[in-house]
N, CA, C and O of each residue as an XYZ file, in Angstrom:
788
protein
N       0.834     -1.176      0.000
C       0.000      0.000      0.000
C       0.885      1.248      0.000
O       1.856      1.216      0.756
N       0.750      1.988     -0.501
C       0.769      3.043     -0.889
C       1.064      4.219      0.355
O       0.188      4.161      1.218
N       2.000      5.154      0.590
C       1.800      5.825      1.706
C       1.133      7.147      1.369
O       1.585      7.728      0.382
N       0.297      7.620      1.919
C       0.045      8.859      2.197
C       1.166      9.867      2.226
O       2.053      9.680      3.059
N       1.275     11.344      1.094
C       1.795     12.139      1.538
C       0.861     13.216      2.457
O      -0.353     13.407      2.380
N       2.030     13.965      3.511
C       1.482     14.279      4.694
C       1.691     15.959      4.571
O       1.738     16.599      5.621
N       1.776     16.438      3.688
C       1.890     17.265      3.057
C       0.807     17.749      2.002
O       0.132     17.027      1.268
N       0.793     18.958      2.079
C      -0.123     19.880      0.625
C       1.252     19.954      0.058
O       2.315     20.049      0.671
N       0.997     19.879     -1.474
C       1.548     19.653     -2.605
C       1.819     21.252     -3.346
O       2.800     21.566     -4.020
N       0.722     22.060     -3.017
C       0.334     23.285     -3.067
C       1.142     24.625     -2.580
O       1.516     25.740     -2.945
N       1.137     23.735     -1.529
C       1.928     24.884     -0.137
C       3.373     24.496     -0.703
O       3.959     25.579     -0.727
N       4.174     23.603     -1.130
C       5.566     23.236     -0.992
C       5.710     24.013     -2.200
O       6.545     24.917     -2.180
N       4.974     23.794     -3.346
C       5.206     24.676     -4.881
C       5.215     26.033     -4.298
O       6.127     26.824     -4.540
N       4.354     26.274     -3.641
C       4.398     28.232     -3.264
C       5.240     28.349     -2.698
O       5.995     29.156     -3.240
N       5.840     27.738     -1.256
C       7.318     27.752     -0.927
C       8.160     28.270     -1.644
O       8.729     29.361     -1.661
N       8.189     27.170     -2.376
C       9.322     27.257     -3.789
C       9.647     28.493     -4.705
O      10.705     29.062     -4.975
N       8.144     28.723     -5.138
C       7.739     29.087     -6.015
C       8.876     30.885     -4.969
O       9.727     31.337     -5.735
N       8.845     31.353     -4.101
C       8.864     32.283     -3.509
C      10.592     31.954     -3.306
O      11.066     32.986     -2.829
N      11.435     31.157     -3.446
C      12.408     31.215     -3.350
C      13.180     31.072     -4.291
O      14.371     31.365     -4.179
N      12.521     30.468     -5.696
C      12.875     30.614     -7.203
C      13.109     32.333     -7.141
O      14.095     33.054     -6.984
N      11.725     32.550     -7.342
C      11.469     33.971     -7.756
C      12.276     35.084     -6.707
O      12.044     36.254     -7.010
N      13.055     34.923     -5.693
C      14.143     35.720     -5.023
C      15.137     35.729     -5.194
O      15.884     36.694     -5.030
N      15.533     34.264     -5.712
C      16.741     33.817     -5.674
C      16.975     33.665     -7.235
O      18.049     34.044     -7.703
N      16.139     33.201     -7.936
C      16.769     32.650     -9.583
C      16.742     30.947     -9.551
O      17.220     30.433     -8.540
N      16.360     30.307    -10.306
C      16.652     29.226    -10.887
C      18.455     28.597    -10.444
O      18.848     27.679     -9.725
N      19.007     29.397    -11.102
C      20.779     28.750    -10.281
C      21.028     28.890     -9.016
O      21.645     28.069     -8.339
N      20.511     30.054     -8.578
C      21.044     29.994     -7.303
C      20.304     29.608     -6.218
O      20.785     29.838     -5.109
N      18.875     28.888     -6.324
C      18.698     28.412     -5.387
C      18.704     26.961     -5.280
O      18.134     26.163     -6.023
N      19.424     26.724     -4.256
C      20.023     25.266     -3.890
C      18.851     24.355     -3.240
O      17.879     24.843     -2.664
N      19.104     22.772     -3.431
C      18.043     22.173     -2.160
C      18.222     22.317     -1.489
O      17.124     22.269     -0.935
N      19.104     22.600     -0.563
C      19.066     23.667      1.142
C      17.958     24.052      0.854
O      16.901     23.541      1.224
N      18.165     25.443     -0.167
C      17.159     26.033      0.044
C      15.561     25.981     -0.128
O      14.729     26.680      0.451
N      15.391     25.156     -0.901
C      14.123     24.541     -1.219
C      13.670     23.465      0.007
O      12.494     23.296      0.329
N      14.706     22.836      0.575
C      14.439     21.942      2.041
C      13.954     23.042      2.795
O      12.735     23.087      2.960
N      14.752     24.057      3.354
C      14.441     25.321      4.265
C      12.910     26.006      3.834
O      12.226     26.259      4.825
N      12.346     26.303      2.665
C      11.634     27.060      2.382
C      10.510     26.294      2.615
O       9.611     26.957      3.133
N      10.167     24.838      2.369
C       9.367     24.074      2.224
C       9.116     23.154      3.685
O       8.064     22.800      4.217
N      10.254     22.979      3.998
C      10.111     21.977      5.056
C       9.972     21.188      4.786
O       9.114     20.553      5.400
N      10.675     20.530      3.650
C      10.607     18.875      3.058
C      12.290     18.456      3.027
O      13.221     19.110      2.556
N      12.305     17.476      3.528
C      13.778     16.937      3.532
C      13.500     16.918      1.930
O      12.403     17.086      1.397
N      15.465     16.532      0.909
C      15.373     16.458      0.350
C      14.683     14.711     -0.254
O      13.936     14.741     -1.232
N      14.781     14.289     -0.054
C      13.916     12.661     -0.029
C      12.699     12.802     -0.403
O      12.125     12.070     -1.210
N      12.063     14.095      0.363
C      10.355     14.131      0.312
C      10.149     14.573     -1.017
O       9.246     14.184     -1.757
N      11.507     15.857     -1.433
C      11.197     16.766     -2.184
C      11.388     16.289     -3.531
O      10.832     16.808     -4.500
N      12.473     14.923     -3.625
C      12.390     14.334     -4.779
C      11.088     13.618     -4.934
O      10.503     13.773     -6.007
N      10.596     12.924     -4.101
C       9.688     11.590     -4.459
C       8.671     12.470     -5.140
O       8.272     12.106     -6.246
N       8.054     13.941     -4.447
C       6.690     14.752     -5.048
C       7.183     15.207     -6.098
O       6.413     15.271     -7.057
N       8.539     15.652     -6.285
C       8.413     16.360     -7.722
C       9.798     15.876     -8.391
O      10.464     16.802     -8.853
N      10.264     14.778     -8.504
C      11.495     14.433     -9.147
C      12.316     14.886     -9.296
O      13.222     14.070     -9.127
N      12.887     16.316     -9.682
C      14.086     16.957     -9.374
C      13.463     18.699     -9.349
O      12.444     19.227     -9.793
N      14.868     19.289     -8.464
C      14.580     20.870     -9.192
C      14.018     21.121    -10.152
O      13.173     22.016    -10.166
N      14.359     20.330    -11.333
C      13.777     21.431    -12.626
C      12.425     21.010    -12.531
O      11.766     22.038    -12.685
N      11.486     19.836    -12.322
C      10.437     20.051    -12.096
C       9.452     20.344    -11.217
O       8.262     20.095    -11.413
N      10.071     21.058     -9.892
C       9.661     21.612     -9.193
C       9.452     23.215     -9.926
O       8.476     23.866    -10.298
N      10.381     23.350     -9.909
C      10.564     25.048    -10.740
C       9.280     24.538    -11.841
O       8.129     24.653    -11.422
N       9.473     24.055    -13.052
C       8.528     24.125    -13.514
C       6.950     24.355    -12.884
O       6.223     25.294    -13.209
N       6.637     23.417    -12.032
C       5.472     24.054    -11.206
C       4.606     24.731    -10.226
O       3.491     24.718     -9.706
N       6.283     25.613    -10.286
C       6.676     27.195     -9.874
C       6.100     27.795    -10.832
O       5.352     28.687    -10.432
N       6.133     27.693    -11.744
C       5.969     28.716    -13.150
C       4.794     28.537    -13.144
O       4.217     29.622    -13.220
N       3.796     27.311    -13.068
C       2.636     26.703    -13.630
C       1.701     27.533    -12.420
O       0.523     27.798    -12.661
N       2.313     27.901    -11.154
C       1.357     27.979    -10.002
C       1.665     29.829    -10.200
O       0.589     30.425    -10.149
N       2.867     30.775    -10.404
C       3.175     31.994    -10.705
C       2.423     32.418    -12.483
O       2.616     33.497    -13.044
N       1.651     31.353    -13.020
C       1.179     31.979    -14.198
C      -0.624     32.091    -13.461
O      -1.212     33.155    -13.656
N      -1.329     31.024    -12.701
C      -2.267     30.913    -11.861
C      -2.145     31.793    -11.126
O      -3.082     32.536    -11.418
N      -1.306     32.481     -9.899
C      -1.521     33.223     -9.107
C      -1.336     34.810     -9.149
O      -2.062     35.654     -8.624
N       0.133     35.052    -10.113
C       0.580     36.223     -9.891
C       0.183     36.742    -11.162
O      -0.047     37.950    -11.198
N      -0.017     35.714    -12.791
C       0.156     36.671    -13.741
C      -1.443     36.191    -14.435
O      -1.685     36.883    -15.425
N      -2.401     35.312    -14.167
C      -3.990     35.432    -14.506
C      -4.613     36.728    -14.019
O      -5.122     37.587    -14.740
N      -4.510     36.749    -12.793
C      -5.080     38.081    -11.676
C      -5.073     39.388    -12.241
O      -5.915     40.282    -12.330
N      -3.767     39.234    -12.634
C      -3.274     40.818    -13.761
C      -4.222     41.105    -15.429
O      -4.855     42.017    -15.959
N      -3.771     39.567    -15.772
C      -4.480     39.639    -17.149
C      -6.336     40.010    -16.866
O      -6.863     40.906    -17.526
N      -7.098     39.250    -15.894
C      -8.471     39.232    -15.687
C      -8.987     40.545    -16.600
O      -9.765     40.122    -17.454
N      -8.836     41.785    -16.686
C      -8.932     42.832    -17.396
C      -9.607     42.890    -18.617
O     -10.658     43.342    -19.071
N      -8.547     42.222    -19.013
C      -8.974     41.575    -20.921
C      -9.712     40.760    -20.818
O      -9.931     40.378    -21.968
N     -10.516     39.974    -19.872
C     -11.461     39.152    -20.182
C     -12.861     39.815    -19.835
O     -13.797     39.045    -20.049
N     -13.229     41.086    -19.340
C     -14.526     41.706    -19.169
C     -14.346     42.574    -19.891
O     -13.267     43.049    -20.243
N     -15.643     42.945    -20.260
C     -15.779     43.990    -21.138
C     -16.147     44.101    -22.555
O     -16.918     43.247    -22.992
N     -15.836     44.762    -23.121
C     -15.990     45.069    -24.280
C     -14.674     45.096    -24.714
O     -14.027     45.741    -23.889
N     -13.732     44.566    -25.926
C     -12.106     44.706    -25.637
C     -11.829     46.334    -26.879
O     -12.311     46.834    -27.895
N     -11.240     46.455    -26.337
C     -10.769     48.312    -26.858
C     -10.096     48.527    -25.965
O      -9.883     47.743    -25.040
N      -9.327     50.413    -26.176
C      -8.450     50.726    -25.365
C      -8.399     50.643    -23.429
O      -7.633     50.449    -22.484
N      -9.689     50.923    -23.741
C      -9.890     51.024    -21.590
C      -9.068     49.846    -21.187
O      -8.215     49.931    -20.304
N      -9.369     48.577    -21.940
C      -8.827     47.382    -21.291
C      -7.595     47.584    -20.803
O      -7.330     47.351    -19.623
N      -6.361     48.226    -22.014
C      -5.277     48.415    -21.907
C      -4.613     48.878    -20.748
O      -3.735     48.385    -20.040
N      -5.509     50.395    -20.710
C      -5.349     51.827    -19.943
C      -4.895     51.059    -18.513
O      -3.802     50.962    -17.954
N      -6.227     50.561    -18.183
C      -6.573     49.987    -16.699
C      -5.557     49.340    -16.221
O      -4.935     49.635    -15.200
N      -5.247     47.943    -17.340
C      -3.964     47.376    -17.091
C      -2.654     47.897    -16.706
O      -1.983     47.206    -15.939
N      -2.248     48.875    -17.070
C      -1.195     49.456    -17.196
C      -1.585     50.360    -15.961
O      -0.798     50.503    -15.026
N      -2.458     50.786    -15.979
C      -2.625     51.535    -14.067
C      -2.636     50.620    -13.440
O      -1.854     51.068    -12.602
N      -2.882     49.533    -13.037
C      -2.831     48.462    -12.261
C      -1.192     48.231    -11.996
O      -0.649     48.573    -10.946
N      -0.700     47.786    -12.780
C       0.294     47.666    -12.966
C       1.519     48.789    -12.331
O       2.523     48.569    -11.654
N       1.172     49.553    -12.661
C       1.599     51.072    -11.825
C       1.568     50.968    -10.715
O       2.541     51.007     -9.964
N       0.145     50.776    -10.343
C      -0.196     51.064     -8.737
C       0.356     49.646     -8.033
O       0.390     49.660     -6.802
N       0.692     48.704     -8.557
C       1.414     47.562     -7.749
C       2.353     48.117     -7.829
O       2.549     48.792     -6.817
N       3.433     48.239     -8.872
C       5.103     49.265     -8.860
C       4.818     49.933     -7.545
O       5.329     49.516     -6.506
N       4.173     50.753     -7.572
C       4.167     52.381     -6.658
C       3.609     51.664     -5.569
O       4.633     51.778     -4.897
N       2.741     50.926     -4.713
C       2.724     50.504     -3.605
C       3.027     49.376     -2.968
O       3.151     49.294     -1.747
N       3.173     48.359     -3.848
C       3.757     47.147     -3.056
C       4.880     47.174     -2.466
O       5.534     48.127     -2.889
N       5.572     46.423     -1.474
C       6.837     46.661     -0.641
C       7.706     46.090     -1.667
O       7.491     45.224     -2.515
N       8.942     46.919     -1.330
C      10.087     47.042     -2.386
C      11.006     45.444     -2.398
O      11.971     45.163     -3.111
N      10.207     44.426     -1.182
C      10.605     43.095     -1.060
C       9.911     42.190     -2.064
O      10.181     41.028     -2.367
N       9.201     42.786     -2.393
C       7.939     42.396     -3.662
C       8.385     42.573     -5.078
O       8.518     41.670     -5.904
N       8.657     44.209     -5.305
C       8.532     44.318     -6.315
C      10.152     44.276     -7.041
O      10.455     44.556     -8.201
N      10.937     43.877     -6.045
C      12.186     43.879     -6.706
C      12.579     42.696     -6.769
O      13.790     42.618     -6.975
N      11.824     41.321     -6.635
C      11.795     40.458     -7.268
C      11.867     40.533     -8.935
O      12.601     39.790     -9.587
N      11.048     41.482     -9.489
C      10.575     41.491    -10.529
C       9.836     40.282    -11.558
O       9.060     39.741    -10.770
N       9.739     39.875    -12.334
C       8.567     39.004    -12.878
C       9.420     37.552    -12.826
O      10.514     37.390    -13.368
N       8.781     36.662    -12.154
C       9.567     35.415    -12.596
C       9.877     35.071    -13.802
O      10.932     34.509    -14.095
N       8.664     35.491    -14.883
C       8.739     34.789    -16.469
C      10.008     35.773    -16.784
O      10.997     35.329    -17.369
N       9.919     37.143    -16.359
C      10.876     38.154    -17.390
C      12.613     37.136    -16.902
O      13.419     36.512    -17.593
N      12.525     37.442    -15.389
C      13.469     36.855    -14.969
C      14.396     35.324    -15.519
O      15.626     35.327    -15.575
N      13.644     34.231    -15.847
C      13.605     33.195    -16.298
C      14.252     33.367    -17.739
O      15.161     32.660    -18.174
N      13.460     34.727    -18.611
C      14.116     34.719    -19.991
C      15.884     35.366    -19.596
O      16.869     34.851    -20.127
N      15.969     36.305    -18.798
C      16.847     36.275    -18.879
C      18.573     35.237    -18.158
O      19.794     35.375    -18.229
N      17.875     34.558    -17.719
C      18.565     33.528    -17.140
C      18.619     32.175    -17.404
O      19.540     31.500    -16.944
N      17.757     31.698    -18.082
C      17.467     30.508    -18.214
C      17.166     30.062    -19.723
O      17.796     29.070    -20.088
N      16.320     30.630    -20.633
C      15.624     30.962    -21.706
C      17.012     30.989    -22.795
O      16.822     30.327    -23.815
N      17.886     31.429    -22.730
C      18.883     31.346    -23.761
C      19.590     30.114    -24.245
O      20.175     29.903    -25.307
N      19.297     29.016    -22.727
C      20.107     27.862    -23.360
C      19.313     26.584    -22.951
O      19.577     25.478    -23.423
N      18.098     26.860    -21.838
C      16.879     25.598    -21.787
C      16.069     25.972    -22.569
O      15.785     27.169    -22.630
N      15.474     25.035    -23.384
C      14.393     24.921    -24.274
C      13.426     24.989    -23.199
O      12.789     26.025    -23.385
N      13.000     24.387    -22.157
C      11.642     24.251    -21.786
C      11.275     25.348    -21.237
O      10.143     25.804    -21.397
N      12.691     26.226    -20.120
C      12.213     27.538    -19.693
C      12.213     28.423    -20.942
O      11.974     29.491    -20.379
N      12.315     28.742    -22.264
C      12.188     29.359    -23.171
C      10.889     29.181    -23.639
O      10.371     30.242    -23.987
N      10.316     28.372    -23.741
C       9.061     27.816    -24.038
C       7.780     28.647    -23.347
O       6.728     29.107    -23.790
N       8.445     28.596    -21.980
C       7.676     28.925    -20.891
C       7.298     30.428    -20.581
O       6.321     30.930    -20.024
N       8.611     31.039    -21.235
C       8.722     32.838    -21.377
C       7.734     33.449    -22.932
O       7.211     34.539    -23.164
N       7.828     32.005    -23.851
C       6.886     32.682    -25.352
C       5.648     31.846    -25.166
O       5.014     31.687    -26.208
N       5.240     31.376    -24.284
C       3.906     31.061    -23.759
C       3.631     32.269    -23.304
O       3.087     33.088    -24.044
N       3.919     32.527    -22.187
C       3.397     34.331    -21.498
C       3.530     34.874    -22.389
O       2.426     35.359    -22.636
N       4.647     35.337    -23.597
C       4.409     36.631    -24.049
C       3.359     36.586    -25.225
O       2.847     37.679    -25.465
N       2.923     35.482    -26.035
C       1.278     34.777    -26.737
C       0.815     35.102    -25.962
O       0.302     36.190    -26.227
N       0.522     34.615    -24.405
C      -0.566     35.188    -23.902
C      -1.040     36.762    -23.565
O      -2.131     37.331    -23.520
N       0.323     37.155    -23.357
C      -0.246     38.480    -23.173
C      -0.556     39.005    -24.756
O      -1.654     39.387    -25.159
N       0.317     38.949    -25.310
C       0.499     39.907    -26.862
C      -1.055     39.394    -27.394
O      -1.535     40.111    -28.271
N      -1.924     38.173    -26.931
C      -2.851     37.646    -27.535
C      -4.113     38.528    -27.205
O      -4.847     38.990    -28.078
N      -4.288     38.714    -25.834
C      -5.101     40.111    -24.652
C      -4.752     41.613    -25.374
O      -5.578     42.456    -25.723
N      -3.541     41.672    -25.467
C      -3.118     43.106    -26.410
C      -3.910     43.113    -27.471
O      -4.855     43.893    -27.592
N      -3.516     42.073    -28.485
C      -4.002     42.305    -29.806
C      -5.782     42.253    -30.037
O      -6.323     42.688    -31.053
N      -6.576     41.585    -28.792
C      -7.492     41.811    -28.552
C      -8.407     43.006    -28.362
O      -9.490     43.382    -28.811
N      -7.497     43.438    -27.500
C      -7.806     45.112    -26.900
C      -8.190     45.647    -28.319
O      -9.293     45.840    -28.829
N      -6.868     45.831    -28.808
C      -6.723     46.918    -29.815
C      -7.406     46.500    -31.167
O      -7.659     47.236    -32.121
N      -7.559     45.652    -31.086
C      -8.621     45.222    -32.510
C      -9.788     45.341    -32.081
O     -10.615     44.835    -32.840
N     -10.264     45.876    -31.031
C     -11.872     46.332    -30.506
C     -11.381     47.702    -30.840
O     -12.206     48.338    -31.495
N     -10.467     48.225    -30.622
C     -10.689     49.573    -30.799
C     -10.394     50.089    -32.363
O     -10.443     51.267    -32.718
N     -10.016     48.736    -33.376
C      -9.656     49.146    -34.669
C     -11.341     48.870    -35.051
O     -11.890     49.250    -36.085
N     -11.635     48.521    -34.536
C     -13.337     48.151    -34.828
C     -14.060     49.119    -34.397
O     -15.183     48.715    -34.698
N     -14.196     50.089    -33.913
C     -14.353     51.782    -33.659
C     -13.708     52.382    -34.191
O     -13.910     53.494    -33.702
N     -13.207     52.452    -34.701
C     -12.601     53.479    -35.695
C     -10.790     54.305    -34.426
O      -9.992     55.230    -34.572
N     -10.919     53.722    -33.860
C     -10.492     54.522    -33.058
C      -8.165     54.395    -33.490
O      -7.264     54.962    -32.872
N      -8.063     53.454    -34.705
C      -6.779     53.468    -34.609
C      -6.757     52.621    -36.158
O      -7.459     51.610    -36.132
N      -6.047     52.891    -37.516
C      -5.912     51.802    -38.070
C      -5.914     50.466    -38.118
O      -5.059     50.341    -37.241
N      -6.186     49.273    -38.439
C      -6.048     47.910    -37.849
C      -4.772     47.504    -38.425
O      -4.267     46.472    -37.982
N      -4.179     48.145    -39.333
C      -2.919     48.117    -39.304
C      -1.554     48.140    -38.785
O      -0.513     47.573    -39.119
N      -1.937     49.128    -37.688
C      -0.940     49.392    -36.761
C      -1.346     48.813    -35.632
O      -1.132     49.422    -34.584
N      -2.123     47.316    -35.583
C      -2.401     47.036    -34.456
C      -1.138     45.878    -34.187
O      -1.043     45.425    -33.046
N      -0.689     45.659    -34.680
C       0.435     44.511    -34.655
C       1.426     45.136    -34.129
O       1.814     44.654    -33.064
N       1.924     45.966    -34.475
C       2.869     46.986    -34.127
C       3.013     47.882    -32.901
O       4.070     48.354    -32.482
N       1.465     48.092    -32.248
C       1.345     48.740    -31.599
C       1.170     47.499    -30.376
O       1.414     47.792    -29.206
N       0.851     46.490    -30.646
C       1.101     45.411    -29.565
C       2.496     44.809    -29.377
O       2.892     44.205    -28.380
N       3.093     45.043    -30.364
C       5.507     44.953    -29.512
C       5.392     45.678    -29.025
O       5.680     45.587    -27.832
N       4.816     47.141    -29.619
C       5.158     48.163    -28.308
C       4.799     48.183    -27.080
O       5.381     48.654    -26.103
N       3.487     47.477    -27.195
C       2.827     47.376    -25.573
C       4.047     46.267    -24.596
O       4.860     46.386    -23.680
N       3.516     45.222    -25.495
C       4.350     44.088    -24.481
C       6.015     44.329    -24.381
O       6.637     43.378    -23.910
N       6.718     45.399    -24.742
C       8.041     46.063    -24.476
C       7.700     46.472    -23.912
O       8.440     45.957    -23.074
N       6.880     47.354    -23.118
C       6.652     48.071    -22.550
C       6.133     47.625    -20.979
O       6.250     48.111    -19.855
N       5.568     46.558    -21.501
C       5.048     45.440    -19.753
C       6.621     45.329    -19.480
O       7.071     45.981    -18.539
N       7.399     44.617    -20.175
C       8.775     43.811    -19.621
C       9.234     45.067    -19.096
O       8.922     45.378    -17.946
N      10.098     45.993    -19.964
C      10.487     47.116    -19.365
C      10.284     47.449    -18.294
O      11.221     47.702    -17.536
N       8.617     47.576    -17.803
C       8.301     47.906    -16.182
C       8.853     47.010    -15.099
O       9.343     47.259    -13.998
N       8.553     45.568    -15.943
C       9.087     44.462    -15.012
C      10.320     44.499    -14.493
O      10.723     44.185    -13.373
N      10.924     44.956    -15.520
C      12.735     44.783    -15.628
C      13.235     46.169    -14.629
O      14.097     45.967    -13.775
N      12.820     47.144    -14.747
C      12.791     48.493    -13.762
C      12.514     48.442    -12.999
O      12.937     49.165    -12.097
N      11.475     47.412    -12.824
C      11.263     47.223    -10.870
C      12.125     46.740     -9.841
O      12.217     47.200     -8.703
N      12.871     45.590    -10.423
C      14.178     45.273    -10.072
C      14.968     46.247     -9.446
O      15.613     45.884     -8.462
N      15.071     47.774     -9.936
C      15.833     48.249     -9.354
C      15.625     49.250     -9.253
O      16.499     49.892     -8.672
N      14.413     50.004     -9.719
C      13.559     51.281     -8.972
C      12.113     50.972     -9.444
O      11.756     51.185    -10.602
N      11.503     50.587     -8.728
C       9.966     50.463     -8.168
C       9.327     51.299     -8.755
O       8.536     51.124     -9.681
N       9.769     52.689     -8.023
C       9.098     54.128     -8.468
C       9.056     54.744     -9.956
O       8.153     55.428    -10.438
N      10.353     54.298    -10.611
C      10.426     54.301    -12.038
C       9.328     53.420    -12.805
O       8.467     53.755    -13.618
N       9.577     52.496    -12.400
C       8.802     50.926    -12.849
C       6.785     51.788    -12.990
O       5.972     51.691    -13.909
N       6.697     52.431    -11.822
C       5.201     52.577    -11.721
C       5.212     53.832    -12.696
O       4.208     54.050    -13.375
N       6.499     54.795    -12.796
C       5.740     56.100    -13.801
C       6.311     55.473    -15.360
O       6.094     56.220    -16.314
N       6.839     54.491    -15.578
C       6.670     54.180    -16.825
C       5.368     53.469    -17.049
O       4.570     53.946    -17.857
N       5.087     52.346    -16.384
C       3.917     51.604    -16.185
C       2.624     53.245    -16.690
O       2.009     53.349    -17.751
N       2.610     54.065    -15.721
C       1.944     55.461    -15.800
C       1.884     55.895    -17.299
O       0.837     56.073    -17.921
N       3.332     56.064    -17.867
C       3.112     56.710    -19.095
C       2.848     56.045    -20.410
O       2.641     56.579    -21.500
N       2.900     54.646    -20.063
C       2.438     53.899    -21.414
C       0.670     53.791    -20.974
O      -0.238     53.755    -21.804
N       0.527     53.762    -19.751
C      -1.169     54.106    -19.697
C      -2.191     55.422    -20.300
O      -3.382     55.438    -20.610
N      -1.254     56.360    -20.303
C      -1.144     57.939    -20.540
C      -0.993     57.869    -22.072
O      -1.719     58.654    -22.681
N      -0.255     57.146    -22.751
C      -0.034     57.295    -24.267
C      -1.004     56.186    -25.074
O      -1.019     56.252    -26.303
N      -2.053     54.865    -24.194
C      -2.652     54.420    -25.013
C      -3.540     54.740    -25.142
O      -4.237     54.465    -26.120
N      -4.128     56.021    -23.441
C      -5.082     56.772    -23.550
C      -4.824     57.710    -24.583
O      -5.721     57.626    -25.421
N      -4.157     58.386    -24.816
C      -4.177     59.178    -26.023
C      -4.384     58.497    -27.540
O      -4.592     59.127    -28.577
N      -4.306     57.480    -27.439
C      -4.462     56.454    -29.161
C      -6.433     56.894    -29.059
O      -7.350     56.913    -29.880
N      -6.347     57.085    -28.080
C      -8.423     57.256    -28.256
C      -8.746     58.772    -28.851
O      -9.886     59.006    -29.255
N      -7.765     59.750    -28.895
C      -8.049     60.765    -29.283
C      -7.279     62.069    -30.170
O      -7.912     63.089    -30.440
């Protein structure tokens, strides 16, 4: 028979998931994943077979928790510019008030491309999954608003690199000024409000 694990499966990924995203993919050790979790390493292999697939469902539980919540936006409504706007104030107002233990993590996915993404296929995979998903919500937006007249539908392709440069950028600035991070976040909200007029 079979033993019972005595453990949430849940709680050890969020552990994790919180010491990936501080630390990086290389540098955090099973020490540290034993310490964060409270799973000897024994436990921590049998539930998830090694680091890399733990991390992986780090990513799987940080696309569920930290980066759906954000997107929700693009799924009400009517899709046109507001969707955008909002996003990008949201986005701001996390920069500008969350604690600087937060936000200078900066994005696990951005993080991941730059660390990981150049020479693992699967974490690369994992960084042009998010950016389809977002660029997919972008191109949404803005093709409601090419459907109002409100922008060529031409320049909607174009104007969605610029957006999603413009998410990373914030991401990547938070890292190391917060406050920057929220008035850029601010001024790409400020300039898609202006695409309305």
């Amino acid at each position: 028979m079979a033993r019972t694990r005595a453990f949430d499966e849940t709680v050890a990924v969020r552990a994790a998931l919180g010491v990936f995203w501080s630390r990086g993919y290389e540098a955090t050790s099973l020490s540290d994943l034993e310490s964060a979790t409270g799973l000897n390493r024994s436990s921590l292999y049998q539930a998830f077979d090694s680091k890399r697939a733990l991390f992986a469902r780090s990513i799987t539980l940080y696309l569920q928790e930290v980066i759906a919540p954000r997107l929700v936006v693009f799924t009400t409504g009517t899709p046109g510019l507001e969707q955008v706007t909002t996003y990008f104030e949201a986005l701001a107002t996390t920069m500008g008030t969350a604690p600087p233990t937060l936000t200078r993590r900066g994005c696990l996915l951005v993080n991941t491309a730059t660390e990981l993404a150049p020479h693992d296929a699967e974490a690369h995979q994992a960084v042009e999954d998010y950016r389809t998903l977002l660029s997919g919500h972008l191109t949404r937006a803005l093709e409601g608003a090419a459907r109002t007249g409100l922008m060529p539908r031409k320049t909607v392709a174009r104007r969605v690199e610029l957006l999603v440069g413009a998410v990373i950028g914030v991401l990547v600035t938070a890292r190391v000024d917060p406050a920057a991070a929220a008035r850029l976040a601010q001024a790409a909200a400020s300039e898609v409000a202006g695409w309305a007029g």
